[in-house]
VEXKE-365910 format. One record per atom (N, C-alpha, C): y, x, z. Coordinates in steps of 0.2 Angstrom, whole numbers, plus 5000, padded with zeros to 4 digits. Atoms other than C-alpha are relative to their C-alpha. Example, Ala and Ser with C-alpha at 12.3 -4.5 7.8 and 13.67 -1.06 7.14 Angstrom:
% residues 2
499450045000
497850625039
500650045000
499449964999
499550685036
500549965003
% end
This chain:
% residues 220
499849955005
498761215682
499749984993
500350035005
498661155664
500350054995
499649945003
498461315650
499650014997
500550005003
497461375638
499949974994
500150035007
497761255622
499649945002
500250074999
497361095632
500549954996
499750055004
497860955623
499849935002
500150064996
498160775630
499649995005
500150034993
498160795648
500449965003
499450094994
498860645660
499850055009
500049994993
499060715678
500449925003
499650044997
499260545685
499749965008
500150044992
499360445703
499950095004
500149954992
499160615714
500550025003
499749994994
499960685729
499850094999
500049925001
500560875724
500250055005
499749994995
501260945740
499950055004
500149964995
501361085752
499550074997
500349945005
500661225738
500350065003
499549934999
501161405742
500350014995
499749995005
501761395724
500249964997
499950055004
502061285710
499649945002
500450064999
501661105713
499549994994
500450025009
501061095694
500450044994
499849975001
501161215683
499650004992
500150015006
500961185663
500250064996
499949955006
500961345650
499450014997
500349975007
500261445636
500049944996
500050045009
499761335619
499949915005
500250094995
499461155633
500849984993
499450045004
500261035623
499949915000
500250084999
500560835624
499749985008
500450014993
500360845643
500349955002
499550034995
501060705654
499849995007
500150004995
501160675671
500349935003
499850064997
501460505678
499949995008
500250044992
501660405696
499850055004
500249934992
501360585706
500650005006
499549984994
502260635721
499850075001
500249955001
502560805721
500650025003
499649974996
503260875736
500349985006
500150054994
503160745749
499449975003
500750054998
501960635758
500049934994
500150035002
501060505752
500649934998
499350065000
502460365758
500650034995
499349995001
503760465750
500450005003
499550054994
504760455766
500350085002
499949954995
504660645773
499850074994
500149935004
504660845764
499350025001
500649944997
502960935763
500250034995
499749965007
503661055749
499550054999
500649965004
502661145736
500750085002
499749914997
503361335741
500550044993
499749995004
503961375723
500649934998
499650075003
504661235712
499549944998
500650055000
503761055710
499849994993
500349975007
503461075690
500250034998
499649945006
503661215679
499750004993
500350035007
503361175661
500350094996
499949965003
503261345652
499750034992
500450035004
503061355635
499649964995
500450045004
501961205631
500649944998
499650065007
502861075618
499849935002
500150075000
502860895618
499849985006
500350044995
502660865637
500349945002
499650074996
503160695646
500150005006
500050034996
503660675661
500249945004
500050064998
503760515669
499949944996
500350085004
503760325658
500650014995
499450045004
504760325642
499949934998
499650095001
505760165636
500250005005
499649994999
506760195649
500850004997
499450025002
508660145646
500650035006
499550014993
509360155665
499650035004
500449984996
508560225679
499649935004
500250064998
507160105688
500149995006
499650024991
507660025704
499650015005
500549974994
506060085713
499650044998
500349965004
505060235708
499149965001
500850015002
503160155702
499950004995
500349995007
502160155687
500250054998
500149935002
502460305678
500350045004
499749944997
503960365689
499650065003
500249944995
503560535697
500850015004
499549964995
504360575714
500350084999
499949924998
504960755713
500550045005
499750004995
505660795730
499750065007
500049974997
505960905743
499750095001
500249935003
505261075734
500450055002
499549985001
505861225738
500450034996
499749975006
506461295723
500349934995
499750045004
506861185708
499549944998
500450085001
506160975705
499650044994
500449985007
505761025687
500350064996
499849955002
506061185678
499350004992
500249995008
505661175658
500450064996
499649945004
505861345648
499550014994
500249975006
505361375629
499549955000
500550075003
504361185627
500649964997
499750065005
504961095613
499949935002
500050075002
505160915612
499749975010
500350064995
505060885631
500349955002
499650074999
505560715639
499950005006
499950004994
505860705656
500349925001
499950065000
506160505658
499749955005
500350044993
506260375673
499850035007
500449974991
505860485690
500950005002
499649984995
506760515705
499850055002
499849924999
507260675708
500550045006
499449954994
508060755726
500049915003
500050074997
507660555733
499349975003
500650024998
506360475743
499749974996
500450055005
505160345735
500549924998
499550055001
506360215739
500750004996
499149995001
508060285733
500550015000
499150015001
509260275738
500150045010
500049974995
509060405754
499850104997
500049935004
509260595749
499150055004
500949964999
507460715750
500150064995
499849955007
508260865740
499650044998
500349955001
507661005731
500350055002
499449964997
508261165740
500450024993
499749975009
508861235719
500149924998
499950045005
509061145706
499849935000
500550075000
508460945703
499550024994
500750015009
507960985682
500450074999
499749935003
508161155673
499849994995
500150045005
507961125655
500350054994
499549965006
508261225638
500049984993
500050055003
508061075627
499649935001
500850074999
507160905626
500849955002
499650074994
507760745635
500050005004
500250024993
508260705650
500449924999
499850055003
508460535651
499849945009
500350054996
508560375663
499750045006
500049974996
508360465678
500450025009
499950014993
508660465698
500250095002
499949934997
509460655702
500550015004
499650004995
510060685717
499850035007
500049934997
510460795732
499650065001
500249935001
509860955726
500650045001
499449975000
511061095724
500549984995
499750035006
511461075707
499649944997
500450045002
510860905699
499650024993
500349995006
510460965681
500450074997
499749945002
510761145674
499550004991
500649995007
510261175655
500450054996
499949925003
510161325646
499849994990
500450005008
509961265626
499850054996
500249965006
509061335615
499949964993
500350065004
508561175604
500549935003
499450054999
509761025603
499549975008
500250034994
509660925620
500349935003
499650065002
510060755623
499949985010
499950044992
510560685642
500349945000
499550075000
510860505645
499649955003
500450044996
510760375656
499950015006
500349994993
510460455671
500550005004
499350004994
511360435690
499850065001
500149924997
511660605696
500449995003
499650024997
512260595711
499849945006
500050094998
511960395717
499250015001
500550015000
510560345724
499549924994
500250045005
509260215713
500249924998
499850035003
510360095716
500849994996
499349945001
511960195709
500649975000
499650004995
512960175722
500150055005
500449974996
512260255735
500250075000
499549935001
513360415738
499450065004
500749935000
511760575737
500350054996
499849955006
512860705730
499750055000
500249945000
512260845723
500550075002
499649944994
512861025734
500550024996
499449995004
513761085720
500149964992
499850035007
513861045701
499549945000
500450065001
513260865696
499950044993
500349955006
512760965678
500650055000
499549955002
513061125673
499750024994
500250005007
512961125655
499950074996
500049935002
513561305652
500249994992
499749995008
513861365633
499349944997
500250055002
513061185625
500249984996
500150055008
513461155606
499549974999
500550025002
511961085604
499849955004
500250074992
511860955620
500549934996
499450044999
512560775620
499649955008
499950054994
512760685636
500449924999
499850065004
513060515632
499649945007
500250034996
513060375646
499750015006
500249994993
512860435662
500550015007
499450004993
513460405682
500050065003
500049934996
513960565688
500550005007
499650024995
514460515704
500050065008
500449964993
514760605722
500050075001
500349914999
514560785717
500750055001
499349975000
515960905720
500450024994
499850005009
516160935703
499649994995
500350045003
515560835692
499550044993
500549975006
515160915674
500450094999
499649925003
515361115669
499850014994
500350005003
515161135654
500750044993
499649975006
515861245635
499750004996
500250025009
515661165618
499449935003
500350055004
514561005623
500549944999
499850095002
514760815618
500049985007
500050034993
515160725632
500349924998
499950065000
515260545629
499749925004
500250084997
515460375638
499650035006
500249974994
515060455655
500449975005
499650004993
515660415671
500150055007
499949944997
516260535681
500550015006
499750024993
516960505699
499850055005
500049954995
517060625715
499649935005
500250034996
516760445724
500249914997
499950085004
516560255720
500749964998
499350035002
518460205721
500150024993
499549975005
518760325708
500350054997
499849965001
519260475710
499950054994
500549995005
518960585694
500050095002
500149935001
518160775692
500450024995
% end
């Protein structure tokens, strides 16, 4: 739990797993946190569920936090160095409310350590009410990515749906994003593959996306 008007904390390499609550839980004035290379919500392998009871982060109200390795472009083809696992929880992978300027970049999310085998979260993969999500592995959860803006938001680059080598058919239960009322969002470049319905969404930018029920082709 990081709170209080901490300023540049790193939660990195641990194993968060099996909590009665939250696996890791960030608010009040904390600011500039990041969390790297954890596995939160599995074993150490990354192979099997030990679920934190709640959700596996909740980021409430601190600013500027990071999760995972920016520079990120694509998602990475095996979660190490910064990725964070965030898998099998049973509530939702990441749920950010009222933190500015977060970044959510490179993790697998609702996937083993490997990738390209599904390890859902029973809710949501990411919940989000601005920030970035970016280059990122989200898949079989319920919904892969819900966002509720309040502050512009930008998504891109991420397979939602595919496993890490996006392909790999991991769809999320119902919506691959449900953007909701989103003038303020842009989705730009991402595989939304797999999912029963791919994007929900009134008033975002939707651009250069790909958007398939299944690899031949089908479209949402």
């Amino acid at each position: 739990w990081v709170t209080g008007g901490a300023t540049y904390t790193t939660l990195e390499d641990n194993l968060i797993s099996g909590n009665k609550s939250h696996g890791v839980l960030v608010d009040g004035d904390a600011s500039w946190t990041t969390l790297r290379g954890n596995r939160i919500g599995t074993n150490a392998a990354g192979t099997v569920k030990v679920p934190n009871m709640a959700s596996g982060v909740v980021i409430a109200g601190a600013p500027h936090t990071v999760i995972g390795d920016v520079g990120h472009s694509a998602p990475p083809s095996t979660c190490s160095g910064g990725c964070n696992l965030i898998s099998g929880n049973d509530e939702v992978g990441i749920q950010a409310v009222n933190s500015g300027d977060i970044k959510i970049v490179g993790n697998f999310i609702g996937t083993t350590l490997q990738g390209n085998v599904g390890l859902g979260n029973t809710r949501h993969g990411v919940v989000i009410d601005g920030g970035t999500v970016e280059a990122n592995v989200i898949a079989d959860n319920k919904t892969g990515l819900k966002v509720h803006p309040s502050v512009p938001t930008a998504i891109n680059g991420n397979y939602v749906g595919t496993g890490a080598d996006g392909v790999t058919a991991l769809g999320n239960k119902e919506w691959g994003m449900d953007l909701g009322r989103s003038p303020s969002l842009i989705a730009h470049g991402n595989r939304i593959w797999h999912n029963p319905i791919g994007v929900k969404t009134e008033g975002a930018t939707i651009l250069h996306n790909s958007i398939q029920k299944s690899q031949s082709g089908s479209a949402d």
